[in-house]
C-alpha positions as CSV (number, residue, x, y, z in Angstrom):
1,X,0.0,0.0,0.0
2,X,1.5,3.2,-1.0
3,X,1.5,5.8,1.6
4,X,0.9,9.7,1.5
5,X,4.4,10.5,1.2
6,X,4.8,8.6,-2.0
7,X,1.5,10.6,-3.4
8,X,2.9,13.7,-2.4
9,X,6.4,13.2,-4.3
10,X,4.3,12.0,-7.2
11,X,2.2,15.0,-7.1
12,X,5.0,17.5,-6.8
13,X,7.0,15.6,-9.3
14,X,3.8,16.3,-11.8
15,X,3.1,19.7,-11.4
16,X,7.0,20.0,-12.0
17,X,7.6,23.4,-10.1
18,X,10.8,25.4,-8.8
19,X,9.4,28.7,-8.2
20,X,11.2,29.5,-5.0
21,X,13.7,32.4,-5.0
22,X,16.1,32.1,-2.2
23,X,17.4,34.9,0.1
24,X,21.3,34.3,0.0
25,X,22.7,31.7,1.9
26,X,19.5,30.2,3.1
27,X,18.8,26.3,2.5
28,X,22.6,26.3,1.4
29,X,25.7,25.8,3.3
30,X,28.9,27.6,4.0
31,X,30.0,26.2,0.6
32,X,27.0,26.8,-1.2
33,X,25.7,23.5,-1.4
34,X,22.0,23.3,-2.0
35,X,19.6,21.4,1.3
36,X,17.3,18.8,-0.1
37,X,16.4,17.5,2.9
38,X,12.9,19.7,2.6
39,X,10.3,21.6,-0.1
40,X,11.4,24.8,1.0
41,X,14.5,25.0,-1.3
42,X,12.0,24.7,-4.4
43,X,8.6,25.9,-3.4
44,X,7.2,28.9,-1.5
45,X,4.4,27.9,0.5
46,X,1.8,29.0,-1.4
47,X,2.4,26.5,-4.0
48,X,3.7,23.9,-1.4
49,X,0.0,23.9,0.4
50,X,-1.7,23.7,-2.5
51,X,0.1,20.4,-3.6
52,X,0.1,18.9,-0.4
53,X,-4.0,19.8,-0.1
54,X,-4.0,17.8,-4.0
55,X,-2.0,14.7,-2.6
56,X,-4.1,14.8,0.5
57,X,-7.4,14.7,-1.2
58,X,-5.9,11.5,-3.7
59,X,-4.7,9.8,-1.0
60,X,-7.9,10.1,1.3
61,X,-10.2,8.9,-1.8
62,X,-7.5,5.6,-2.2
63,X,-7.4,5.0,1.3
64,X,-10.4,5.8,3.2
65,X,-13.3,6.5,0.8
66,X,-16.4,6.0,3.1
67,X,-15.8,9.3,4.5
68,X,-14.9,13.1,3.3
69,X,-11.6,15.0,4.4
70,X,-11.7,18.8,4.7
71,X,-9.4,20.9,2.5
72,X,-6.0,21.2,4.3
73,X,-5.5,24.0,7.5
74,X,-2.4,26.0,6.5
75,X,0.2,27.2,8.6
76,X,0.0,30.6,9.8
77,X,3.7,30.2,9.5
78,X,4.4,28.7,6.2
79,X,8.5,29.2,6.8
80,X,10.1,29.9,10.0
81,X,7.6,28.0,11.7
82,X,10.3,25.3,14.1
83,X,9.8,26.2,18.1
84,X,11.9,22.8,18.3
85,X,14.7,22.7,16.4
86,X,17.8,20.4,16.7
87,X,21.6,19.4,15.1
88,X,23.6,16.2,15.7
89,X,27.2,16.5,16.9
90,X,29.5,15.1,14.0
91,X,33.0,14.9,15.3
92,X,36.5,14.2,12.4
93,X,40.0,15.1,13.3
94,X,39.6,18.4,12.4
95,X,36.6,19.8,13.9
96,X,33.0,19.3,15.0
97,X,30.1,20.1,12.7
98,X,26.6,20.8,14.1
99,X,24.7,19.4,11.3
100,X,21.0,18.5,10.1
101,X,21.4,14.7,9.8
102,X,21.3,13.9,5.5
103,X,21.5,9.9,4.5
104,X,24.4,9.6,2.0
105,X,23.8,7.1,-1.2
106,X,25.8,4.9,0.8
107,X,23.8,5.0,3.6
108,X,25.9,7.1,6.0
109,X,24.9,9.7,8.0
110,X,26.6,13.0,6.8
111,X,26.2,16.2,8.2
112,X,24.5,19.2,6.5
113,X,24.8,22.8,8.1
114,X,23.3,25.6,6.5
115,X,23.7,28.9,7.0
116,X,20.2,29.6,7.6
117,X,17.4,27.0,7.8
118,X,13.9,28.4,5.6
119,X,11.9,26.8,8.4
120,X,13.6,27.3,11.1
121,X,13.8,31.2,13.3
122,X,16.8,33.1,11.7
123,X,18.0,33.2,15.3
124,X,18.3,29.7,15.4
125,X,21.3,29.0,13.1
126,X,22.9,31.8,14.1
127,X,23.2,30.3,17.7
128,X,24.1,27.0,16.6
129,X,27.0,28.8,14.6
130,X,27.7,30.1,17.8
131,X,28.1,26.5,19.3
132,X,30.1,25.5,17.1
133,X,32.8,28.3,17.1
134,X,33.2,27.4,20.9
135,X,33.4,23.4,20.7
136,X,36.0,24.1,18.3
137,X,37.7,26.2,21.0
138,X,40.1,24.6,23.3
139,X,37.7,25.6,26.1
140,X,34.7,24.2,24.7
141,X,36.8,20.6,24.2
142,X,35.1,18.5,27.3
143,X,31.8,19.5,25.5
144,X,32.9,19.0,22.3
145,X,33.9,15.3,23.6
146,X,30.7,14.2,25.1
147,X,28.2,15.6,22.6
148,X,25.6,15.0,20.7
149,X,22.8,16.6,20.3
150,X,22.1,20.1,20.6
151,X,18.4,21.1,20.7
152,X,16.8,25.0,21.0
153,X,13.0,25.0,22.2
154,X,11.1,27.8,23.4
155,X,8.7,30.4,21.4
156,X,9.2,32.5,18.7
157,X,10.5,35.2,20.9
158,X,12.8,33.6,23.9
159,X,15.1,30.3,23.4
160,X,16.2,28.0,25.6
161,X,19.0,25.4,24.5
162,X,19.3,21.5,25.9
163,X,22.9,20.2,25.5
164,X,22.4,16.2,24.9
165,X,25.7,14.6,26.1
166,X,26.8,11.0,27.1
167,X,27.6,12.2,30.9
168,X,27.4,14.9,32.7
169,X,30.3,15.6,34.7
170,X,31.6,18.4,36.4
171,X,34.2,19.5,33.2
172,X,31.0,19.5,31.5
173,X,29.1,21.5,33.5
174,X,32.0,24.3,33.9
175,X,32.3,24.3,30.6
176,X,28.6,24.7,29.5
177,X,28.9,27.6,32.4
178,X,31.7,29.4,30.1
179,X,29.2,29.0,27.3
180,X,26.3,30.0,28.4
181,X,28.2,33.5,29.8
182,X,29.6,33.9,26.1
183,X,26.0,32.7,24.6
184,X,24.5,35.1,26.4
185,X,26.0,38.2,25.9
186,X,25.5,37.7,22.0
187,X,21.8,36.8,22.4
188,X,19.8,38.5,25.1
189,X,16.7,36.1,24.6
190,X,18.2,33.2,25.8
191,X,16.3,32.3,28.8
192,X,17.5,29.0,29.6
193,X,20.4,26.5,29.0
194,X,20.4,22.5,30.3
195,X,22.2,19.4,30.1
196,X,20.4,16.2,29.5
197,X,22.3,12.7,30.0
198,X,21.2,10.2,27.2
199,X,21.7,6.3,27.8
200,X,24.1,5.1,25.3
201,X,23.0,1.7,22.8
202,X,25.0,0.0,20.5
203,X,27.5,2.6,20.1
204,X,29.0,5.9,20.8
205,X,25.4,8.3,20.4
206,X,23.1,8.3,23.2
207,X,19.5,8.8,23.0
208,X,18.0,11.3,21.5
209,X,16.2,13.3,25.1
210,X,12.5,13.0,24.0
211,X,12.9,9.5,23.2
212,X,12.7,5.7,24.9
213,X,10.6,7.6,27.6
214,X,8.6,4.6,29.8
215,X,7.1,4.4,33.5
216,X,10.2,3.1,34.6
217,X,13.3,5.0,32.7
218,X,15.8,7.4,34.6
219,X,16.4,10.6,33.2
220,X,19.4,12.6,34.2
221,X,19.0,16.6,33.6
222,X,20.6,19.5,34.9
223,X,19.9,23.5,34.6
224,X,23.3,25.5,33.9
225,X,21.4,28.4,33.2
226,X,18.2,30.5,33.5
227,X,14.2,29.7,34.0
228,X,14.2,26.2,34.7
229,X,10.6,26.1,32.3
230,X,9.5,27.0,29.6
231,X,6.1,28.7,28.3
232,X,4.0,28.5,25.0
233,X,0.7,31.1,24.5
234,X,-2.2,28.8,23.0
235,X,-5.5,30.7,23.0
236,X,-4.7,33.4,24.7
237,X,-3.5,31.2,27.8
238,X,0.4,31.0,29.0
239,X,1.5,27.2,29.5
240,X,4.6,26.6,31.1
241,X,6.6,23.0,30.8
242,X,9.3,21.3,31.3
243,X,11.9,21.3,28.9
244,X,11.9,17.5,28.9
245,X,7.9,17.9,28.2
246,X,6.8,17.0,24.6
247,X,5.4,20.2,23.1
248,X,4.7,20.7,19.5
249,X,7.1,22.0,16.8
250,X,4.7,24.4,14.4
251,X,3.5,27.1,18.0
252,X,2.1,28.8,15.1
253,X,-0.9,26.3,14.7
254,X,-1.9,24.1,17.6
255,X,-4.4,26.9,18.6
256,X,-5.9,26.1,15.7
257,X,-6.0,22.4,16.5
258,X,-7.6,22.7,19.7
259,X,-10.8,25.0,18.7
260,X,-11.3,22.5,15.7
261,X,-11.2,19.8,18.4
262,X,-13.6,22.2,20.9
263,X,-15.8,22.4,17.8
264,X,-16.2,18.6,17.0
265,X,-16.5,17.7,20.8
266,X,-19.2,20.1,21.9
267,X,-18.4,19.8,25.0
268,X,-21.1,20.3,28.0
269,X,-20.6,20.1,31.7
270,X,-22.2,17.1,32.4
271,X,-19.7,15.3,30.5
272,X,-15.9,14.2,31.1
273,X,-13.2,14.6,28.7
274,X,-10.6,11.8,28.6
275,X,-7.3,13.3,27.3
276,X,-4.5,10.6,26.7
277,X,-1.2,11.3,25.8
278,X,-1.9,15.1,27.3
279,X,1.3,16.5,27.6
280,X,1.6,19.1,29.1
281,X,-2.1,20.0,29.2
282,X,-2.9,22.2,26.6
283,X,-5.9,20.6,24.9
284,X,-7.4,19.5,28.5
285,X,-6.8,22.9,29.7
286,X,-7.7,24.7,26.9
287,X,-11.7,22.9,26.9
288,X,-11.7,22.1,30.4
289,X,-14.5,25.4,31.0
290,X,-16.9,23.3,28.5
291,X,-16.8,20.0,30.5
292,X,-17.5,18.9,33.7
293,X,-14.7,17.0,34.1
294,X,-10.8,16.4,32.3
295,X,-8.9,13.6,33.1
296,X,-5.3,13.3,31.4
297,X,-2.5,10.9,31.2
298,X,1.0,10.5,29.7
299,X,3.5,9.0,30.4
300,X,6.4,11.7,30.7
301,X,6.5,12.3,34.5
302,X,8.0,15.7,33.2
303,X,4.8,16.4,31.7
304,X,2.1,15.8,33.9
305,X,4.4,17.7,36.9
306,X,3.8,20.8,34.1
307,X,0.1,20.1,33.4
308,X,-0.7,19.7,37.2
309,X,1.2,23.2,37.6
310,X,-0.6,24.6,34.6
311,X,-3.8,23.8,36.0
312,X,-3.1,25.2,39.3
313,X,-1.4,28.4,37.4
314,X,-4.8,29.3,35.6
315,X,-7.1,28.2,38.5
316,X,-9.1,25.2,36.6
317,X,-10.3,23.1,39.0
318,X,-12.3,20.6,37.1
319,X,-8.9,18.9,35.5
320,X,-6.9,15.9,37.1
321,X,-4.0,14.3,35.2
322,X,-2.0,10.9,35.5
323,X,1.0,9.2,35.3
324,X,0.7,6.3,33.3
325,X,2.0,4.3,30.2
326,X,-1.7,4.0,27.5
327,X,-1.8,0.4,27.0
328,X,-5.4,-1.5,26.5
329,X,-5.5,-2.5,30.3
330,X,-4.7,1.3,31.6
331,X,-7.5,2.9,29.5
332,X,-9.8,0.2,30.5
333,X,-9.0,1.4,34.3
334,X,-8.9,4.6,33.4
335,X,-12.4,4.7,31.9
336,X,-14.2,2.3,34.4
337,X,-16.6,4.9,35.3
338,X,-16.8,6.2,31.7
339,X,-20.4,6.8,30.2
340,X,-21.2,6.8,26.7
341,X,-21.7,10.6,27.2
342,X,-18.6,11.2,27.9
343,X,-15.6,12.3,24.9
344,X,-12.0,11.5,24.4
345,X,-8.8,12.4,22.5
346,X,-5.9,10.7,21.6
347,X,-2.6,12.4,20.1
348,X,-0.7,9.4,20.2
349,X,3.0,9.4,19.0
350,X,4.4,8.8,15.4
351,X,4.5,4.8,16.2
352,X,0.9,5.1,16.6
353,X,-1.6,3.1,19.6
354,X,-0.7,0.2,21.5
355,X,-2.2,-2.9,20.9
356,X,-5.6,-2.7,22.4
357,X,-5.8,0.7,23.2
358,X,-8.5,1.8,20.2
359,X,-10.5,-1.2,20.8
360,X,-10.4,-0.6,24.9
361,X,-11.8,2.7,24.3
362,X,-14.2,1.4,21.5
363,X,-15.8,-0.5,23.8
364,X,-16.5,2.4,26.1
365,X,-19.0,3.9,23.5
366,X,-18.0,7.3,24.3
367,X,-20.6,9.7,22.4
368,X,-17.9,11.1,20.2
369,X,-13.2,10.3,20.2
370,X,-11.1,12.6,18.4
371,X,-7.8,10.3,16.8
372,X,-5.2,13.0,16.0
373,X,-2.7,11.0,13.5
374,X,1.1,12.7,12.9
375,X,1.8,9.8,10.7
376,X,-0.7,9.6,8.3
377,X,0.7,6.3,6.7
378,X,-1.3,4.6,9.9
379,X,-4.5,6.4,9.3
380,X,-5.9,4.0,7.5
381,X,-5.4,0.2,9.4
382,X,-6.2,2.3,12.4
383,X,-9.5,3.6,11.1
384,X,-10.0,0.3,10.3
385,X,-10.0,-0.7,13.7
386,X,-12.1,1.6,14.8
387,X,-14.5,0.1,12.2
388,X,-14.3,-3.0,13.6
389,X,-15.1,-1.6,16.9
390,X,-17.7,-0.4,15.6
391,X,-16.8,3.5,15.1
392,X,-17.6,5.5,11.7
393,X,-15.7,8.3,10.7
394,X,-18.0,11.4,11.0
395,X,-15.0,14.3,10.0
396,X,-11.5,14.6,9.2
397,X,-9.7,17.6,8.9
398,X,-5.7,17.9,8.2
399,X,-3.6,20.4,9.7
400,X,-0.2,21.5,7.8
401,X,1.9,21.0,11.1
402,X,5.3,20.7,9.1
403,X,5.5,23.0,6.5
404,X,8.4,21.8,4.0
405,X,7.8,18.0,4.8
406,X,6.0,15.6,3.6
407,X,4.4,15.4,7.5
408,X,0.6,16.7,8.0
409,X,-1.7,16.0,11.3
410,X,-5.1,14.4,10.7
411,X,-7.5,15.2,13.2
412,X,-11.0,12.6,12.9
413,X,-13.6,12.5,14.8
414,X,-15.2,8.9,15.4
415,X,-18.3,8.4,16.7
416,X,-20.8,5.1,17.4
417,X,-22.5,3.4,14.6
């Protein structure tokens, strides 16, 4: 079965289109070779949304052609968009390069650093230039050593940068001090700098910090520098979170993405909202005044801590949240005392659900489940369950979350048959 990706490169391919003009040095590196890890070096967004809005529609009538899709929900930020953004540390003899990770022909991972990134905040490469001139600074050597990851998170207006290492010792954490003092003194809206500890496998890179998280795993983290949170504005509300907390990479549109989800649940307060994989608590917190009742779980201890705090921070009362890994047995628990007026949502992660976990909560007959998808390749075996647990799709409605990917988030709304 081919996937949206592949109707999206055959659509592109078709239409045949390199009507993008680029400001110098941007998608390009230092020696003015070309990125084509991403759209952005070939299309402006215009033309970008309108082909991905085409490959949408194909795909949906291939794949799921019992039910319509709405026309796609572009970004408010077409380029520029990246609150997350992140290079890998790739060490020779000579130097260290902070690059985007690009598979060679060959199958190696080779680093690509461009001067400036078309979807990324200007500011952001030019503090990862900045990173690099000092791990290729005798001081900046103990860093240099133990990297791998460097990661900048925050808002469009005030970063905060996460140094991923392989251990944190006390070298490392005088010489992220000497950083951040030179960091800071060049860029005034840096508000935070951290060191994260990853678990090495199989080789000399740790883990990536947002990934292998479980009930059970031990995270070392440490604050060199600054607020020890950080915020996001949704809706006219300030979230704060953890800076080991999931939070989305386009800010630009998740208020978007909740009121569409407000509007398909019509939520009233007699009902309770179940909200797994909740992060931090912005779509629980954000339609908790419509309900009577929110319940959310994840399984980041990180981000329930910031979700609990969030709550307490704007004074909503009517919202609990839980630690807890969404497996078929948990959301059974969870919704024991469920009725089939109550409403859920599930933003699961790129892997997808659990086994079990669709038909746990299918069995609930909850009045109406929003399923947002980040990998649209599983939207279709997963609305199949959802068939067979006898769910019809009643609206879908895609959301241009990555701009210059092939990526999209599909929100559908399921409800009983």
């Amino acid at each position: 079965m081919s996937g949206f990706h592949a109707h999206l490169a055959a659509t592109i391919k078709a239409a045949g289109l390199t009507s993008r003009t680029l400001p110098s040095g941007e998608c390009q590196s230092a020696d003015s070779r070309p990125c084509t890890l991403c759209y952005a070096v070939t299309l402006d967004y215009e033309n970008e949304a309108q082909l991905k809005n085409q490959a949408l529609q194909d795909f949906w009538q291939k794949h799921v052609p019992h039910a319509s899709l709405d026309p796609l929900v572009v970004s408010p930020r077409g380029r520029s968009y990246r609150t997350v953004t992140k290079r890998r540390a790739f060490a020779s003899r000579s130097e260290v390069t902070l690059g985007l990770i690009d598979p060679a022909e060959d199958g190696r991972l080779e680093a690509f650093n461009p001067v400036r990134c078309a979807i990324e905040p200007d500011d952001h490469a030019r503090i990862y230039a900045h990173v690099q001139d000092f791990l290729n600074d005798p001081n900046g050597l103990p860093l240099a050593e133990e990297l791998s990851y460097v990661v900048i998170r925050g808002s469009y207006t005030e970063y905060s940068i996460l140094f991923n290492v392989r251990e944190i010792t006390a070298e490392i954490v005088r010489t992220c001090n000497r950083l951040s003092k030179r960091l800071t003194r060049i860029h005034t809206n840096i508000g935070g700098l951290f060191l994260f500890e990853g678990q090495t496998k199989g080789g000399r890179i740790p883990t990536y910090y947002l990934e292998g998280k479980s009930l059970h795993s031990q995270r070392t983290f440490r604050r060199i520098f600054g607020e020890k949170t950080l915020y996001q504005k949704i809706l006219g509300r300030t979230f704060i979170h953890s800076p080991l907390a999931f939070s989305q990479v386009n800010q630009s549109l998740v208020g978007q993405m909740i009121a569409c989800a407000g509007e398909m649940l019509a939520l009233q307060n007699h009902q309770t909202l179940y909200d797994l994989y909740c992060g931090y608590g912005p779509f629980s917190l954000c339609l908790a005044e419509k309900a009577g009742l929110v319940v959310g779980v994840d399984v980041s201890a990180e981000s329930v801590e910031s979700a609990i705090a969030n709550a307490k921070r704007l004074r909503i009362l009517n919202a609990r949240f839980i630690r807890g890994e969404i497996t078929a047995q948990s959301v059974s628990s969870i919704m024991k005392t469920a009725s089939e007026a109550d409403a859920a949502i599930l933003d699961p992660p790129r892997g997808g659900t659990m086994s079990g976990v669709i038909e746990s909560i299918a069995a609930r007959r909850l009045r109406k489940t929003i399923h947002i998808f980040c990998n649209s390749d599983l939207l279709p075996s997963e609305i199949a369950r959802w068939r067979d647990g006898g769910y019809r799709l009643t609206r879908a409605v895609p959301f241009d979350m990555f701009p210059g990917t092939p990526e999209v988030e599909i929100m559908v709304l399921m409800e009983p048959q």
